[in-house]
C-alpha positions in Angstrom: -8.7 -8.4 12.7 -10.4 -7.6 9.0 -10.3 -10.4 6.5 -11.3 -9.1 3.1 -11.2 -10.2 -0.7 -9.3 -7.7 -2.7 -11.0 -7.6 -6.1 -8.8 -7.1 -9.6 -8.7 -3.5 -10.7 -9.3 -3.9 -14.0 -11.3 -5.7 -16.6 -8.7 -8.4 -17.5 -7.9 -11.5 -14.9 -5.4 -11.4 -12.3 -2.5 -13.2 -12.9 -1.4 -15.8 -10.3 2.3 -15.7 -11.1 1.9 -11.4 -11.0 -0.1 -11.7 -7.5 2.5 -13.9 -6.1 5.7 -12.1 -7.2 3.9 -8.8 -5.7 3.2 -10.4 -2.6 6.6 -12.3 -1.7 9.2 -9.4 -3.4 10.7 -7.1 -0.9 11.1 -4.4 -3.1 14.7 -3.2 -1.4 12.8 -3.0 2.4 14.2 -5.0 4.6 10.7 -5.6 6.7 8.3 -5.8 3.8 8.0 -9.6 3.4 8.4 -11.8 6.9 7.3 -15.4 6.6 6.2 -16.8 3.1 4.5 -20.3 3.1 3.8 -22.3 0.2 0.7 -24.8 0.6 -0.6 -27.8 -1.3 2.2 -27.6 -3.8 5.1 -29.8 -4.7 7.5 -27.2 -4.8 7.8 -24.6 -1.8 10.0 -22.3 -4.0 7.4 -19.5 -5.2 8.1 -19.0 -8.8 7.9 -23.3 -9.6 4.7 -22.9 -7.1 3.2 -19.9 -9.6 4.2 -22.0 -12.4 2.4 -25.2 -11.0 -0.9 -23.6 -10.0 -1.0 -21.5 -13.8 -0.3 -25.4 -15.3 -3.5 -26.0 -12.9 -5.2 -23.1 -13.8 -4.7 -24.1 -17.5 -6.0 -27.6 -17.6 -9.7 -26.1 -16.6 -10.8 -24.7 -20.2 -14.5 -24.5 -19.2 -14.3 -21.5 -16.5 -14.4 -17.9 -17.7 -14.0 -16.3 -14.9 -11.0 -15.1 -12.5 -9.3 -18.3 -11.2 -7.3 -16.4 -8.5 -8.2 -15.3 -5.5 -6.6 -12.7 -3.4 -7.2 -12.6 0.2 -6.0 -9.9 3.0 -6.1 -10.5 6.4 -4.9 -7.4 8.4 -4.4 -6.8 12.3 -4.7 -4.1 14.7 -2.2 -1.6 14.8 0.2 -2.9 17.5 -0.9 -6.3 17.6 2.1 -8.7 16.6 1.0 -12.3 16.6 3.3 -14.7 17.0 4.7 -16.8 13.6 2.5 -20.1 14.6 -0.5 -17.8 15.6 -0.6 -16.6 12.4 0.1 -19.9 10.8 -3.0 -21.4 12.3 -5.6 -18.0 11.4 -4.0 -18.4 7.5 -4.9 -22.4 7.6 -8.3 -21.9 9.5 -9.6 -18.8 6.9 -8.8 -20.8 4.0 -10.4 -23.9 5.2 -13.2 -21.9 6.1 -13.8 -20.5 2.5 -13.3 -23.5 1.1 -9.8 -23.6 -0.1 -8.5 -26.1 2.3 -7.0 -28.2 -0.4 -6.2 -25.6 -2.9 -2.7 -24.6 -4.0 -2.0 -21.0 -2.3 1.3 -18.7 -1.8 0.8 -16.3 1.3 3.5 -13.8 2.7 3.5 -11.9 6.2 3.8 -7.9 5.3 5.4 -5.5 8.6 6.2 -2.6 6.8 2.6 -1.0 7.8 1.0 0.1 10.4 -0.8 -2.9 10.9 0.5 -6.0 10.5 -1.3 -8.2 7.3 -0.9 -11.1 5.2 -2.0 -11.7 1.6 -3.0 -15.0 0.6 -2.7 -15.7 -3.4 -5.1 -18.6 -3.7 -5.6 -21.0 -6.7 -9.4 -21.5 -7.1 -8.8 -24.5 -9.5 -9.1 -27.6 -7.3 -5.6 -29.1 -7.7 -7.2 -33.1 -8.8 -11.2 -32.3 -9.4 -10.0 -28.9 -11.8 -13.1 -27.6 -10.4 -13.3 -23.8 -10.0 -14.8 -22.9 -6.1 -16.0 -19.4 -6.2 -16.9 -18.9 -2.2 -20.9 -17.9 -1.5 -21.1 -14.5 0.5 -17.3 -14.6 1.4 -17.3 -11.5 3.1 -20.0 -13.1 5.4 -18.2 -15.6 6.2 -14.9 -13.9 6.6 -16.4 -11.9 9.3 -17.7 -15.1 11.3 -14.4 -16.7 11.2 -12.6 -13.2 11.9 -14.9 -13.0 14.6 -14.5 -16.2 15.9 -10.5 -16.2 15.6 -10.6 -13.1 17.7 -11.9 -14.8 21.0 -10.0 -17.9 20.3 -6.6 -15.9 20.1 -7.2 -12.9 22.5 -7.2 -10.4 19.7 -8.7 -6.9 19.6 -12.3 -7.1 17.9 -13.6 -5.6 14.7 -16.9 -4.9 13.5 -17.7 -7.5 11.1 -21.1 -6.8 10.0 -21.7 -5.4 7.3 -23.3 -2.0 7.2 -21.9 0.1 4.1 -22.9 -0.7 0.5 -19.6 -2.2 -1.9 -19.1 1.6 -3.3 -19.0 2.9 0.2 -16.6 0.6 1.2 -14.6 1.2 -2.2 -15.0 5.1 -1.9 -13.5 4.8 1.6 -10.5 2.5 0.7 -9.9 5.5 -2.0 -9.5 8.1 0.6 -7.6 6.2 3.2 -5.0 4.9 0.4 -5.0 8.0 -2.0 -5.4 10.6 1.0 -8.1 12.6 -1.0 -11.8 13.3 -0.1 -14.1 11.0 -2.6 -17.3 12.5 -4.3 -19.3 10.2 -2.3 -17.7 11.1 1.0 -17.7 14.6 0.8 -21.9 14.1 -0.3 -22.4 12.0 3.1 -20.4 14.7 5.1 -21.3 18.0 3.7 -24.9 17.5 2.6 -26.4 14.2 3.3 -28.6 15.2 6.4 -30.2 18.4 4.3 -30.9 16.2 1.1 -32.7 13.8 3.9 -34.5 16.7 4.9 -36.0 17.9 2.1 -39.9 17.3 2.1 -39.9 17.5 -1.8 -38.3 17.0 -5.7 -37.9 20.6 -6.2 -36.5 20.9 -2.6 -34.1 18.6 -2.8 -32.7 20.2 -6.1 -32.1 23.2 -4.5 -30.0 21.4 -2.0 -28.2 19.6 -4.5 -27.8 23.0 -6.8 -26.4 24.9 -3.5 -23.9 22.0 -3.2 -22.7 21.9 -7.2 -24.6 19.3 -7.7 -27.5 17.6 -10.0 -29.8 14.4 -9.4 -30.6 12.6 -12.9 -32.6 9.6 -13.8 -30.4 7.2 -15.5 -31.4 3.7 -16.4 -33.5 2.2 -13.8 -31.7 4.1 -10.8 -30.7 7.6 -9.6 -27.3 9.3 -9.9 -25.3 12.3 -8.7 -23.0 14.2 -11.0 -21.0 17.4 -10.2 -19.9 19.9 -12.2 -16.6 18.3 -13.2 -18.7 14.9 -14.6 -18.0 12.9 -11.6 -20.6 10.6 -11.4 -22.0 7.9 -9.0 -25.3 6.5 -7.3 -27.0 8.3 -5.5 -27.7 4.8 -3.3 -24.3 4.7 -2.9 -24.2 7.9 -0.4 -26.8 6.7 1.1 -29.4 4.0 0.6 -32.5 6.4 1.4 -31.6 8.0 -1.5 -32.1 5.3 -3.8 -34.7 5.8 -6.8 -37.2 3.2 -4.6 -37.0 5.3 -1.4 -37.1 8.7 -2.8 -40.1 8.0 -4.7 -41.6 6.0 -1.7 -41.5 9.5 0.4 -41.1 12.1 -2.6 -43.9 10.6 -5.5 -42.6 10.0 -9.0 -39.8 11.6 -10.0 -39.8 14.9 -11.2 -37.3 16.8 -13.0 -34.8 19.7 -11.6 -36.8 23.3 -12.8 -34.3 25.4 -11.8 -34.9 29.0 -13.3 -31.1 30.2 -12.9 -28.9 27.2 -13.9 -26.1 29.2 -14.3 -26.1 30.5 -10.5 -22.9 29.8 -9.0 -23.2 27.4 -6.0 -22.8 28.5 -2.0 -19.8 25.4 -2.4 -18.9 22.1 -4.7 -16.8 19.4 -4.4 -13.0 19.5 -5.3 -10.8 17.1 -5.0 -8.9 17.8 -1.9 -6.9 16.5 0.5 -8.9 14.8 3.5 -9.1 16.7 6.8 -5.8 16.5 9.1 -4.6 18.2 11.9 -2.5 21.0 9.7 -2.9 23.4 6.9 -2.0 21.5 3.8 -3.1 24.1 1.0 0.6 25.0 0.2 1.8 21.3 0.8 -0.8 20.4 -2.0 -0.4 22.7 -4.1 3.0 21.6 -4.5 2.0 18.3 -5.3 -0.3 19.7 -8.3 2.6 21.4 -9.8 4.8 18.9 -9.3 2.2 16.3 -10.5 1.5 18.7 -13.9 5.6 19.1 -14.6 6.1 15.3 -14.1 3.1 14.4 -17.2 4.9 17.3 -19.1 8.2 15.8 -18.6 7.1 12.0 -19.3 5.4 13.3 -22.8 8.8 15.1 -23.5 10.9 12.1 -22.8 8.3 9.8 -24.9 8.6 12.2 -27.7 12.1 12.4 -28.2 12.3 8.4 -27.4 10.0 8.4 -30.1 12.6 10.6 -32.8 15.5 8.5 -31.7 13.9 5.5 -32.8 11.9 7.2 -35.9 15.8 8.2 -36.4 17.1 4.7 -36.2 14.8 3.4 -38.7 15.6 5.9 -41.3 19.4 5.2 -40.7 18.7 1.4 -41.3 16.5 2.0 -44.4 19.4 4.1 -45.8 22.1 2.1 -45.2 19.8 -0.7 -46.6 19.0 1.2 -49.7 22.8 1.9 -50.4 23.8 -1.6 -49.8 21.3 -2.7 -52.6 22.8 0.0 -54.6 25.9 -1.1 -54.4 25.3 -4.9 -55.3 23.5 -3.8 -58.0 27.2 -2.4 -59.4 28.6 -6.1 -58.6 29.2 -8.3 -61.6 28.5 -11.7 -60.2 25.8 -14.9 -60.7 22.6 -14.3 -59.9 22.3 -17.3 -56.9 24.9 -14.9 -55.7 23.1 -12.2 -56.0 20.2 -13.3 -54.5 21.9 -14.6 -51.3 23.2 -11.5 -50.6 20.0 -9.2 -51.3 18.5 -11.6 -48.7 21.5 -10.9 -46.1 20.8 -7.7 -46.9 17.5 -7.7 -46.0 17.7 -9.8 -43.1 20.1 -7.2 -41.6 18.0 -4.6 -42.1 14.8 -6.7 -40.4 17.0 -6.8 -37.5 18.1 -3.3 -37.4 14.3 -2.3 -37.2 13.6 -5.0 -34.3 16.5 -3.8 -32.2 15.2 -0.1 -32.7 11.5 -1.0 -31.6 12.8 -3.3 -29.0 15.3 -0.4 -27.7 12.1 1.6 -27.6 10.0 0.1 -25.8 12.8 0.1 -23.1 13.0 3.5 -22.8 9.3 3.5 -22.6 9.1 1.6 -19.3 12.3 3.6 -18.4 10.3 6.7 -18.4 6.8 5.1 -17.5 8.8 4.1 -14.3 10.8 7.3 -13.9 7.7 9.5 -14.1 4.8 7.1 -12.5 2.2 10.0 -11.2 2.0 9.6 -7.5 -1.2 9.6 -5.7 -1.2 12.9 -2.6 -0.4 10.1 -0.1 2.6 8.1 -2.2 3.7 11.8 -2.7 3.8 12.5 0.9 5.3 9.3 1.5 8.4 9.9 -1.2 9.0 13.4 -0.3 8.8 12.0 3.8 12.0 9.6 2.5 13.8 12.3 1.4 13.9 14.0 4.2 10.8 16.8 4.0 9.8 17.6 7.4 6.3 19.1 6.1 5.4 15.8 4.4 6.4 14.2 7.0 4.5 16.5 9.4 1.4 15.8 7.5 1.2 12.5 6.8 1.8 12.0 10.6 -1.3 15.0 11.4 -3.8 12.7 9.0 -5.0 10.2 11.6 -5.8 10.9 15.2 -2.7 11.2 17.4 -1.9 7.4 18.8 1.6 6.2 19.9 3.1 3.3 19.0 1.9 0.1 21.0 4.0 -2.7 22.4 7.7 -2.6 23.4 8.4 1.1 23.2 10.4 4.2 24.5 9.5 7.4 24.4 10.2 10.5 26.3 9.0 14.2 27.5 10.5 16.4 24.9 10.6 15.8 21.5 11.1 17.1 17.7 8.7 14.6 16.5 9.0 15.7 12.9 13.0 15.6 12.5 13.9 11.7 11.1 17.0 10.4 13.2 20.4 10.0 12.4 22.5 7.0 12.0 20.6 4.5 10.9 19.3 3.6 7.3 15.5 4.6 7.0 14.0 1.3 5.2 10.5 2.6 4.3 7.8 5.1 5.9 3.9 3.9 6.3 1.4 5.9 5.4 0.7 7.4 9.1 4.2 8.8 9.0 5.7 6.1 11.1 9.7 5.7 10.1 11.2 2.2 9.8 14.9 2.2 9.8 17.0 -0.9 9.6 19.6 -2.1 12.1 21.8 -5.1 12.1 19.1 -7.8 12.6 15.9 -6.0 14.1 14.0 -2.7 12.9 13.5 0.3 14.7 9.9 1.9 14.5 9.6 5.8 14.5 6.1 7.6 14.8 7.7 11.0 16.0 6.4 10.4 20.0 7.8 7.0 20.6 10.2 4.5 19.0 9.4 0.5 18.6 11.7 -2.0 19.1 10.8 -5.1 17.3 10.6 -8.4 18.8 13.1 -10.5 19.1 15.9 -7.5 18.7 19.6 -8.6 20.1 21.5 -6.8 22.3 22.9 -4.7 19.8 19.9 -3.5 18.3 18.3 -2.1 21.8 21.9 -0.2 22.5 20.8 1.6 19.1 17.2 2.0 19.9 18.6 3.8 23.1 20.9 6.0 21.4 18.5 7.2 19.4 15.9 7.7 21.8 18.0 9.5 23.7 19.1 11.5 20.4 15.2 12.2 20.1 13.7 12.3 24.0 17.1 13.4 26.4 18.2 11.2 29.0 15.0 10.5 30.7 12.7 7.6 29.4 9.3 6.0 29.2 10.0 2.4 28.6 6.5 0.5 28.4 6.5 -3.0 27.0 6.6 -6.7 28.5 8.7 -7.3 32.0 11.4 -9.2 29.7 11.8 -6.1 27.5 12.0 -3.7 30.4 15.0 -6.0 32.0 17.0 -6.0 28.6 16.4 -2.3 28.4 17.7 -1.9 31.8 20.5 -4.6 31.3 22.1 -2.7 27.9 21.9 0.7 29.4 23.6 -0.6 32.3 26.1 -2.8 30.0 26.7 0.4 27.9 27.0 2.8 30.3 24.5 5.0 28.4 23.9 8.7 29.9 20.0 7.9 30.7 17.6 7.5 33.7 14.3 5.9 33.6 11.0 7.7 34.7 10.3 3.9 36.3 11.6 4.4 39.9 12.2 0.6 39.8 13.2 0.0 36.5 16.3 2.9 37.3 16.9 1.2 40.6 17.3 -2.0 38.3 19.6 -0.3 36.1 21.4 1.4 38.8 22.0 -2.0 40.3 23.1 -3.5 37.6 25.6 -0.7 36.9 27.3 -0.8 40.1 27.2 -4.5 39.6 29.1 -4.4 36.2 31.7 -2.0 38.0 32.2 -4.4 40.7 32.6 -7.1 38.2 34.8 -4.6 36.5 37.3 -4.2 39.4 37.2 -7.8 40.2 38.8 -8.4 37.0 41.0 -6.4 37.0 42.5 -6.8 40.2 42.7 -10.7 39.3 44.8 -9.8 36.4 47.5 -7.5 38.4 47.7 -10.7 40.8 48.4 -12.5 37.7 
């Protein structure tokens, strides 16, 4: 389990209503959003909760800083607490940061591969109007992580910390975008031979063969590579900090390369991170798809741009002729001058309704031509039905099956999506969530996931489909009570399948010539009849 504040990207402050509209809206997935609590409110109905706590919020006019604070507490993939479990961990973190009697929304996420909640906390004291800004949180969100782990049986994480903030931020980069970071590609390509190097003028060479430069810049060190790309050189590693270099190297000295315009043996591009497959014609795809899409959002803004440029010219001639007209009119001037005003009222609203109608279409086509990151890329071409994006978004991370209550089988076409049943999302490991009737149905191309608490229905679809994807003969691994209903519906259903279990297809054998006896006996009670 990782507990983790998740800072504001960018310079304004978070807005608490925003935060908690994000975390509590489905956005059309049926297993996005489970349980959402509302705590130390009077209302538990979110949007009169986000109104309270920014009526909160707004009574302390001393603070400057952020008032909200968003937390993210996310499991290990497999593990599914139960709903109480994960009740108590919510309470016990935000007493433990301080926030016990704070006003916070939280909402239980499933459609990942781990399971997480995000806590939208109020940092305004609800009677004091204090602000509580937590000391060290991350220190002690790892003691309590650590400490709810043995308490509730969970798998453990490392909570110390041993990476530096732009580390940690560099790697959230590449695991959300799917693209190798500047400072990752420096640690893996050419960290250990800038270590190495026994002096300044070494250690440029290093960075030169790599494409890239050292430079003193305020009180520090930084690495820049030949696109600009800048960051610290502490950052890749903390022996390369200004203090540490200098401590082994002397004083700085400057680059004196003789050739600067020598090509390097290799630089840094931003690619795709490493996977299992080829993806050099996947991305390139996505560049050109990527370059059409800005081309095609300018072209849309432009011409939204002339109809309302048109609009406005319309109004102002249809203005101008109406004053032309009254000025033909034989009347009084009070008259007059009542309807030069209508006139020009009319024509006021003529130019709101054209601005208003274009910023519309602006969002329209800000929405209709978002750019994608590689991995929200793979993800929306995985949806519709692309078996390559699909293929590698599934070949990014090591190979590891579903855990929990699962079937799977000995053959497989673990990139071809099922059929007949709605898929609901896809996470970014490739793993397929399709609805059913009141349960989902996890997909990661070698097993499929029943969810908890599925009815009998839903596990007669989960067999169907497996058998769609694996034949007739199963893996069932799970709980002893899932195995039983697994047996039970494929016995109920008379479903063409055998179990690799020699007892669970001895169970399902018995229960099918038990269902036939059954059968018979009804039927011969009704010819009696």
């Amino acid at each position: 389990m990782i507990a983790k504040r998740v800072p504001i990207k960018s310079g304004r402050k978070s807005s608490f209503a925003k935060l908690a509209n994000y975390i509590s809206n489905p956005q059309e997935k049926s297993e996005r959003v489970g349980v959402v609590s509302v705590s130390n409110c009077h209302s538990t109905e979110i949007e009169d909760a986000a109104l309270e706590v920014m009526a909160t919020q707004a009574r302390n006019t001393r603070s400057t800083s952020d008032k909200t604070y968003h937390l993210l507490i996310s499991f290990r993939a497999g593990e599914q607490p139960p709903a109480q479990v994960l009740a108590e961990i919510e309470q016990r973190i935000c007493t433990g940061l301080g926030f016990a009697e704070h006003q916070r929304v939280s909402a239980v996420h499933h459609d990942t591969d781990n399971l997480h909640i995000h806590i939208a906390i109020n940092k305004i004291h609800p009677v004091r109007l204090t602000l509580h800004e937590p000391f060290r949180d991350y220190r002690t969100l790892g003691e309590l992580c650590a400490a709810l782990e043995t308490e509730y049986s969970l798998e453990q994480d490392n909570h110390q910390a041993r990476k530096s903030g732009a580390e940690n931020r560099a790697a959230d980069m590449e695991h959300a975008a799917g693209v190798e970071s500047l400072i990752g590609w420096v640690k893996r390509e050419c960290l250990e031979q800038i270590q190495r190097a026994q002096t300044w003028q070494s250690l440029h060479q290093v960075m030169h063969e790599h494409g890239l430069a050292l430079h003193l810049r305020g009180n520090g060190l930084v690495i820049s590579d030949q696109a600009g790309t800048t960051i610290k050189a502490s950052s890749a590693s903390r022996d390369l900090s200004k203090a540490k270099l200098q401590e082994r190297l002397g004083p700085f000295e400057a680059s004196t390369e003789q050739h600067p315009d020598a090509q390097p043996k290799r630089s840094y591009q931003a690619k795709p991170m490493r996977s299992r497959m080829d993806t050099t014609e996947l991305y390139a795809r996505y560049k050109t798809e990527q370059l059409n899409n800005a081309a095609a959002c300018s072209a849309a803004r432009t011409k939204a741009h002339e109809r309302k440029a048109q609009k406005i010219a319309a109004a102002k001639r249809s203005g101008a002729m109406k004053r032309a007209a009254l000025k033909l009119v034989s009347t009084d001037r009070l008259a007059k001058k009542a309807l030069y005003a209508l006139i020009n009222q009319t024509f006021k609203n003529e130019i709101n309704k054209a601005h208003q109608r274009y910023l519309q279409e602006r969002q329209m086509i800000t929405s209709q031509h978002k750019p994608r990151t590689w991995n929200d890329w793979l993800q929306h071409k995985a949806m519709s039905g692309d078996q390559h994006a699909l293929a590698a978004l599934r070949a990014r991370a090591p190979a590891q099956s579903l855990k929990g209550n699962t079937v799977s089988g000995r053959h497989t076409s673990v990139h071809a999506p099922l059929k007949g049943l709605d898929t609901d999302s896809i996470t970014k490991k490739g793993t397929l969530i399709y609805r059913t009737s009141g349960s989902a149905i996890r997909d990661d191309g070698h097993a499929l996931k029943v969810s908890q608490g599925a009815a009998i229905d839903d596990l007669a679809a989960a067999l169907q489909l497996a058998i769609q994807r694996f034949g007739q003969t199963l893996t069932v691994n799970g709980t002893t009570e899932f195995k039983q209903q697994v047996a039970s519906v494929a016995a109920a259903r008379r479903l063409a399948v055998q179990f690799d279990d020699p007892e669970l297809e001895q169970t399902r054998l018995a229960l099918l010539v038990g269902n036939r006896l059954q059968s018979r006996k009804s039927r011969s009670s009704g010819i009696h009849r």
